[in-house]
C-alpha positions in Angstrom: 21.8 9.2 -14.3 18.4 8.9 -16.3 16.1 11.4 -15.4 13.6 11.2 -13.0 10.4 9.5 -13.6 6.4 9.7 -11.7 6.0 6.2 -10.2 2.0 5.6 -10.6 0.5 2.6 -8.6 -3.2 1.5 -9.3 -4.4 1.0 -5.4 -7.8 -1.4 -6.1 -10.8 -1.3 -4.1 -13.4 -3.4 -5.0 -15.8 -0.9 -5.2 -13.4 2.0 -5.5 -12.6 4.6 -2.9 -15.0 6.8 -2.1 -17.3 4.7 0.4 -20.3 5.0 -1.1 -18.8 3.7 -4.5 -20.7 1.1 -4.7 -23.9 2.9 -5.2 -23.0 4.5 -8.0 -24.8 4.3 -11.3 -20.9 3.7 -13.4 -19.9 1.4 -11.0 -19.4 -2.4 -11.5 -20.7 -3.6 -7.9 -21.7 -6.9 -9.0 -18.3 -7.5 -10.4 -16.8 -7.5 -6.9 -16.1 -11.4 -6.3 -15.2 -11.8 -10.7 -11.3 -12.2 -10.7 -12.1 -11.3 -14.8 -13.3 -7.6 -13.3 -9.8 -7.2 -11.4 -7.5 -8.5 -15.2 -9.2 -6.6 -16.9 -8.3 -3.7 -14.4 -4.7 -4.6 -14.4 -4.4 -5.0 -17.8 -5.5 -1.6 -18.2 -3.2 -0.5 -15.9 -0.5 -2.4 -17.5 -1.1 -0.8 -21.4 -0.8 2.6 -20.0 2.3 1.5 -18.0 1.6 1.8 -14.7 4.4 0.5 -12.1 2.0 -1.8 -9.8 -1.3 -2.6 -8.8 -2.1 -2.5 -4.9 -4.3 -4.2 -2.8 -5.1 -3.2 0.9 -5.8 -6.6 2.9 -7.3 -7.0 6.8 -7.7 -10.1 8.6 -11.0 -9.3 9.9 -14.9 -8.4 9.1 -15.1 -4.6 9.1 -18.1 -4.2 11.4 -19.8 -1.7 9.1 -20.1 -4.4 6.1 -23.6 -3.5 6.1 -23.7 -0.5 4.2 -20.6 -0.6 2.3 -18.6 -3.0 -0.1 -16.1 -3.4 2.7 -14.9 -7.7 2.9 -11.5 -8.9 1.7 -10.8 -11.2 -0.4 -7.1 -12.6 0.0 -4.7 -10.8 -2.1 -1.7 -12.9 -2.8 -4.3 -15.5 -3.7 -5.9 -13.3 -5.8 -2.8 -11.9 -7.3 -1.6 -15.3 -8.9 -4.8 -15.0 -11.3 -3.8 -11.7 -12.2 0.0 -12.5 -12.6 -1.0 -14.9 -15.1 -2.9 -12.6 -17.3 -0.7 -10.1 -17.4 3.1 -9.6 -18.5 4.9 -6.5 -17.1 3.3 -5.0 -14.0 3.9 -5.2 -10.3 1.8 -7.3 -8.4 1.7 -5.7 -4.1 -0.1 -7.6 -1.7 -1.3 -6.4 2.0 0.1 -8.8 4.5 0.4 -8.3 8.4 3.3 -8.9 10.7 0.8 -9.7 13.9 -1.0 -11.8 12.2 0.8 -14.2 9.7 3.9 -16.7 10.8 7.3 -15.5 8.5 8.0 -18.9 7.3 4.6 -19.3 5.9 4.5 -15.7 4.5 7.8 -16.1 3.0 6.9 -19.1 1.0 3.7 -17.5 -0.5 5.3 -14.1 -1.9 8.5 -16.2 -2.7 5.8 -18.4 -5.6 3.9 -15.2 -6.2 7.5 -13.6 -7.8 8.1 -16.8 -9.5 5.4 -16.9 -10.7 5.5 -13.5 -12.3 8.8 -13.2 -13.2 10.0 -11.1 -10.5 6.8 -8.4 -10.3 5.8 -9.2 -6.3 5.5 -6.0 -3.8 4.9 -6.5 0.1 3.0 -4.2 1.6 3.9 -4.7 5.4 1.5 -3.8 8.0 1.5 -4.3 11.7 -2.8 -4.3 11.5 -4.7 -1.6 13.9 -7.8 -3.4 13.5 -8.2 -4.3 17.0 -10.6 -7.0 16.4 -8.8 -9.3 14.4 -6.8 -10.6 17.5 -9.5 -12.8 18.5 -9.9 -14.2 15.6 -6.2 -15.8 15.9 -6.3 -16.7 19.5 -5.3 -13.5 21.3 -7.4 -12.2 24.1 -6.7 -8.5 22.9 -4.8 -6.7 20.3 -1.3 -6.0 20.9 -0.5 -2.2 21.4 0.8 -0.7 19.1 4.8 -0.6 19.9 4.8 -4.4 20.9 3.1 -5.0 16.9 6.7 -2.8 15.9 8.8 -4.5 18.2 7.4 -7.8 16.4 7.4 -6.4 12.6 11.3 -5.4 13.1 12.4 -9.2 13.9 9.7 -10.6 11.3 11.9 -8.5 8.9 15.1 -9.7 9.7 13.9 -13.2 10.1 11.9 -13.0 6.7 14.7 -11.5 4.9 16.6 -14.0 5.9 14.7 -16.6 4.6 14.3 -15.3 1.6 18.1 -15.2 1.5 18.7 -18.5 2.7 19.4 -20.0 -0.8 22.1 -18.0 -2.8 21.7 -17.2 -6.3 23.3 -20.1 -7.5 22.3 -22.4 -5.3 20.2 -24.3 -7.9 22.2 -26.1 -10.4 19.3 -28.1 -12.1 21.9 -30.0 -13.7 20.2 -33.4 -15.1 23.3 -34.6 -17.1 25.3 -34.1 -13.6 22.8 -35.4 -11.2 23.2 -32.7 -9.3 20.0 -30.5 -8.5 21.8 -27.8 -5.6 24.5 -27.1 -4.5 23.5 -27.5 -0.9 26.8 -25.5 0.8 25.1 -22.6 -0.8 21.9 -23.0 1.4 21.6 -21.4 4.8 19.7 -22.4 7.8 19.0 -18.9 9.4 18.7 -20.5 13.2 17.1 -17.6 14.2 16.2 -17.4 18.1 14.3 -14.4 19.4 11.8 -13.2 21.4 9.1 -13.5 18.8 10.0 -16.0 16.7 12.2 -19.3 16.4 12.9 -20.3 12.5 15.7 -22.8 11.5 15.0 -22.3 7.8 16.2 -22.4 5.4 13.0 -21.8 2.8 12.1 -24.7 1.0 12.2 -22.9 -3.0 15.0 -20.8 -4.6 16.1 -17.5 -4.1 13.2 -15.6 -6.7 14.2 -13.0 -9.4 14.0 -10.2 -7.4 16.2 -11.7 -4.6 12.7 -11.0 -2.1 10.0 -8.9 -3.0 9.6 -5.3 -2.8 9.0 -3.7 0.1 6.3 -1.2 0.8 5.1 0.6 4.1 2.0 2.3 5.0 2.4 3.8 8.0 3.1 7.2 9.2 3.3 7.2 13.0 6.8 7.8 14.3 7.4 3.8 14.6 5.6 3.5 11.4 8.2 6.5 9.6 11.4 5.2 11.4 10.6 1.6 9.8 10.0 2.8 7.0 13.0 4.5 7.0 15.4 1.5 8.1 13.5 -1.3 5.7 10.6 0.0 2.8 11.6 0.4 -0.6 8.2 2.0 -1.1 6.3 4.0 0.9 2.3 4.4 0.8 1.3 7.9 2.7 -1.7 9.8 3.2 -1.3 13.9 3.1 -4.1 16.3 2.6 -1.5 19.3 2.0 1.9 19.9 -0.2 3.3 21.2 3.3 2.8 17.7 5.0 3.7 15.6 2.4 7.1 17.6 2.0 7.8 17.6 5.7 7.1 13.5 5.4 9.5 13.2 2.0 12.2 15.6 4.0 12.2 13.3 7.1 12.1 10.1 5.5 14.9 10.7 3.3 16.6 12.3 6.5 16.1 9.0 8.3 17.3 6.7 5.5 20.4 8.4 5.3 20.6 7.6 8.9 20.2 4.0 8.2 23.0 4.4 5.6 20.6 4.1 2.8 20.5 5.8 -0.4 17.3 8.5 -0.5 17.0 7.2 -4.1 16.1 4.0 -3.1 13.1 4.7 -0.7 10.4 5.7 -2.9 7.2 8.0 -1.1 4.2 7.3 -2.8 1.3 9.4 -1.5 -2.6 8.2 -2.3 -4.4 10.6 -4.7 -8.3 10.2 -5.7 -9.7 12.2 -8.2 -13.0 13.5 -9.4 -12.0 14.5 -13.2 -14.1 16.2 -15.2 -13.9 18.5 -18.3 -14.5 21.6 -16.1 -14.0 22.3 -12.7 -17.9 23.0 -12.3 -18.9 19.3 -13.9 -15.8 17.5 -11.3 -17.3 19.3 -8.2 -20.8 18.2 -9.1 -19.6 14.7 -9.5 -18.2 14.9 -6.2 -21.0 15.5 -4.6 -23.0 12.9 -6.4 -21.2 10.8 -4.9 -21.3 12.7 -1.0 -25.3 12.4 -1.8 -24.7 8.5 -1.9 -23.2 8.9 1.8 -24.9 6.6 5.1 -24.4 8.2 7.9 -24.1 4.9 9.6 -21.1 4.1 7.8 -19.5 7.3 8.3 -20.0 7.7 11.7 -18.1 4.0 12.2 -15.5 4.9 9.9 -14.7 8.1 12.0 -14.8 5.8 15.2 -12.6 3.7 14.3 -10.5 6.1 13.1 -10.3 8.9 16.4 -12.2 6.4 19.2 -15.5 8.7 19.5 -18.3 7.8 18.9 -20.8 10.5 17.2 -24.0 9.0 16.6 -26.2 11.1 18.7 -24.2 14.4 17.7 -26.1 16.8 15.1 -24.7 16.0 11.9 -25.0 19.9 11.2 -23.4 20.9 14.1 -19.9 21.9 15.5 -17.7 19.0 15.4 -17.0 18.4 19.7 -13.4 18.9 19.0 -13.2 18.7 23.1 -14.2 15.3 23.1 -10.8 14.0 21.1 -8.5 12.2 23.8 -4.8 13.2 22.2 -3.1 11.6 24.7 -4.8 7.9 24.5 -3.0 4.9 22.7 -4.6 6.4 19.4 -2.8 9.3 19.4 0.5 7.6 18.3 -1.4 6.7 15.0 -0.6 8.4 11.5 -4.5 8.2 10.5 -5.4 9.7 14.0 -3.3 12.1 13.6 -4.1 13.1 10.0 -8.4 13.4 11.3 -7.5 15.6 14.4 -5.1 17.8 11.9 -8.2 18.5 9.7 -10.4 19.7 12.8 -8.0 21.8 14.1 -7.2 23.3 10.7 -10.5 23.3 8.9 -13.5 23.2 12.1 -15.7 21.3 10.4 -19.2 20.4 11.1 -19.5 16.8 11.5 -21.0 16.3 8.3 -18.6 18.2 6.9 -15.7 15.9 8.0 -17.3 12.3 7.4 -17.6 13.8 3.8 -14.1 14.9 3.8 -13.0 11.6 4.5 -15.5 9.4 2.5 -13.3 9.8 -0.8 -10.7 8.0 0.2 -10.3 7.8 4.2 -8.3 10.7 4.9 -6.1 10.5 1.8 -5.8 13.5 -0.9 -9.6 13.9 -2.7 -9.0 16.6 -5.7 -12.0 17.2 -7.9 -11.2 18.9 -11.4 -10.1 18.8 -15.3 -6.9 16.6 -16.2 -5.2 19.2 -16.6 -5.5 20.7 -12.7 -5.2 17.3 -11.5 -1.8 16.9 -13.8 -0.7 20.3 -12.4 -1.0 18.9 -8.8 0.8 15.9 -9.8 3.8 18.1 -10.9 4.1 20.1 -8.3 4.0 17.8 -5.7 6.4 16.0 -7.5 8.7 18.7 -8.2 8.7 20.0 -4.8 10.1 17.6 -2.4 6.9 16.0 -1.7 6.7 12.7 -3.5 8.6 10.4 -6.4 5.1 9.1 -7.6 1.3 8.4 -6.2 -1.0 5.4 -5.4 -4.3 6.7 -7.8 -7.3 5.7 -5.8 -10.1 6.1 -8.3 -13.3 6.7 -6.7 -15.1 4.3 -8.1 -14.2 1.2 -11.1 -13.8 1.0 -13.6 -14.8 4.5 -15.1 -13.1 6.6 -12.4 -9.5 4.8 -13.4 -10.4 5.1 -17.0 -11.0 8.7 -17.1 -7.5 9.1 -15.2 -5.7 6.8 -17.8 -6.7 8.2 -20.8 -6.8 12.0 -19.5 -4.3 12.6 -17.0 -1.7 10.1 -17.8 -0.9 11.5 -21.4 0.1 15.1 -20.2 2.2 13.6 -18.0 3.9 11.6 -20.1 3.9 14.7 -22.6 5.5 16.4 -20.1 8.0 14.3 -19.9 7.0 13.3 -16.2 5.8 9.8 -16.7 7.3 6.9 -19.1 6.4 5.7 -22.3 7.1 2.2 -22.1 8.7 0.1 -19.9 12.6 -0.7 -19.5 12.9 -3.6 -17.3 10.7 -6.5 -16.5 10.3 -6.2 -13.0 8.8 -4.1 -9.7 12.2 -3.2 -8.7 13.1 -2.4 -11.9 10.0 0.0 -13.0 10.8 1.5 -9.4 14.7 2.1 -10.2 15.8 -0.1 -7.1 18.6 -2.4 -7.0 18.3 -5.8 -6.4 19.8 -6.6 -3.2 22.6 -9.1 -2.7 21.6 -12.2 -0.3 22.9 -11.8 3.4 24.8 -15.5 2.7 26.6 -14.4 -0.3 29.8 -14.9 1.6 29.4 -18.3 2.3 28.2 -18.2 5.8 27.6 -21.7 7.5 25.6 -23.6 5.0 23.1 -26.4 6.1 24.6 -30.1 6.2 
């Protein structure tokens, strides 16, 4: 067996991370809507031979838009541009299982890794962004095990489709006349409570056999689906004791589900502030906290726990009484993570908004390469994750300095590759690519 390798996604924001980004003096705000802004970035990413690129997607306005760089553009869309200026790297695109149809979304991802050559991720989401259900027709958004319920039959049915035409299904034979062989391509009459698809999809089975895919969700539906269907897994932990207990309990699980730990890949987010010393990264930090709208902050945070703090003294105690635990956001992984850091740290408020401003609750480290390197290591060689999502906090100078700073210790310490070996997402991730459910000549279409 080859010897284990980092896994290093670049996870682009627009603006970059940290939520007042776009107000800084190094950032390239006015690049945000310049599909040149987001090659270049994965061109960078690709020459230091990153695994992927990731972008987060949301089918509705953010109602704080006002004071941050906060819309969405579409990513699949937007990752076809960047597919064909590029060679080697993944290509993972936020889409939701509430929100999209599986026969439509199985057609776009199945083009996107044609078009690449086999480099398309999924990252699946059931969306908690409770106002996008009116903008698709629903009086209210689904709670949050229903949105499960309906991500676990989307999977099968998607998988499916993506299935539904074997490997060699396409002969493209002109001298023959014969352009498939149609008793190798599958109607997946598929009849549940959610959906009803006959299929099968209308192009061929793609290089990867489907795309990649990735899971960002922590709750305990979110970790037990992850468990039974990501190949990759995007986390948030704050501590090396939470994001072992995670790694420990996902692999658990997968076993459970008769799947190799190997191939279940846990991916935490990590944004750093690098610096030459620690003095210089802390100040840059807080450059950044100075750029900071309460406004925003405050909505972030309610969104995020369901209170609303906008008459509270910034300066003061944060009301730890008011959380409700036991509401329907207490099931929820980013909930969870805010409540775990006023119970452990008892912050002001002020003190908390900043904590999350970084990155939104995912791991903020401020430092010199080398202490963010160190971090990297251990975390990696102590049960807590095969690789990270790097969430710069701002672009393009906060994934440059990371690049050309951090990146070559770890490759000079043997953690992180020098090239690439394969051609593919699955294969920079070391997963196999997965045989099609028809491969023995189930009931083919007429």
């Amino acid at each position: 067996m080859s010897e284990r390798k980092l896994s290093l996604n670049l996870f682009i924001y627009p603006g970059g991370h940290h939520e007042a980004a776009w107000r800084y003096k190094g950032s390239a705000a006015e690049r945000i809507l310049d599909v040149t802004f987001y090659q270049e970035l994965a061109q960078q990413a690709e020459a230091h031979k990153f695994d992927a690129i990731f972008f987060a997607d949301g089918p509705a306005l953010a109602d704080n838009v006002r004071y941050a760089q906060r819309f969405r553009f579409e990513p699949i869309t937007w990752l076809a541009a960047i597919a064909v200026a590029t060679k080697r790297i993944g290509l993972i695109a936020t889409a939701s299982t509430t929100y999209t149809e599986p026969y439509n979304l199985a057609r776009l991802f199945a083009s996107l890794d044609h078009l690449s050559g086999g480099r398309a991720g999924w990252n699946i989401v059931t969306t908690s962004t409770t106002q996008a259900a009116q903008n698709f027709g629903l009086p209210e958004h689904p709670p949050h095990h229903e949105r499960y319920e309906r991500a676990r039959e989307y999977l099968d049915v998607i998988t499916r489709l993506w299935d539904s035409w074997e490997d060699d299904a396409l002969i493209n034979d002109p001298i023959s006349g014969v352009f498939a062989e149609t008793s190798k391509i599958h109607s997946i009459d598929h009849v549940g409570k959610h959906f009803r698809v006959r299929g099968p999809l209308n192009i061929s089975r793609t290089p990867q056999g489907r795309p990649v895919y990735v899971q960002a969700g922590s709750s305990d539906d979110g970790r037990a689906f992850a468990a039974r269907f990501a190949e990759a897994i995007f986390t948030a932990h704050l501590t090396l004791a939470s994001a072992q207990e995670f790694y420990a309990d996902i692999k658990r699980q997968a076993r459970a589900f008769d799947r190799s730990p190997d191939q279940v890949k846990i991916l935490p987010g990590i944004s750093p502030f690098i610096a030459s010393t620690q003095t210089e990264a802390d100040r840059l930090q807080d450059e950044f906290n100075e750029l900071i709208q309460p406004e925003y902050s405050l909505t972030q945070l309610r969104q995020m726990i369901g209170l609303d703090l906008s008459g509270f003294d910034l300066d003061g105690p944060f009301p730890r009484h008011l959380i409700d635990t036991d509401g329907a956001r207490g099931v929820a992984s980013r909930f969870k993570l805010v409540v775990d850091i006023v119970d452990r740290e008892k912050p002001t408020i002020r003190q908390l908004v900043q904590r999350l401003a970084g990155a939104r609750g995912h791991w903020v480290i401020a430092g010199p390469p080398e202490k963010i390197a160190d971090n990297i290591q251990t975390w990696f060689e102590n049960g807590a994750a095969d690789g990270f999502n790097v969430m710069p906090p701002w672009l393009p100078g906060g994934f440059d300095v990371f690049a050309e700073q951090v990146v070559p210790i770890l490759r000079k310490r043997g953690l992180f590759r020098h090239d690439y070996t394969g051609t593919t997402l699955r294969d920079h991730y070391g997963l196999s690519r997965p045989a099609s459910v028809y491969s023995s000549n189930i009931q083919a279409i007429a």
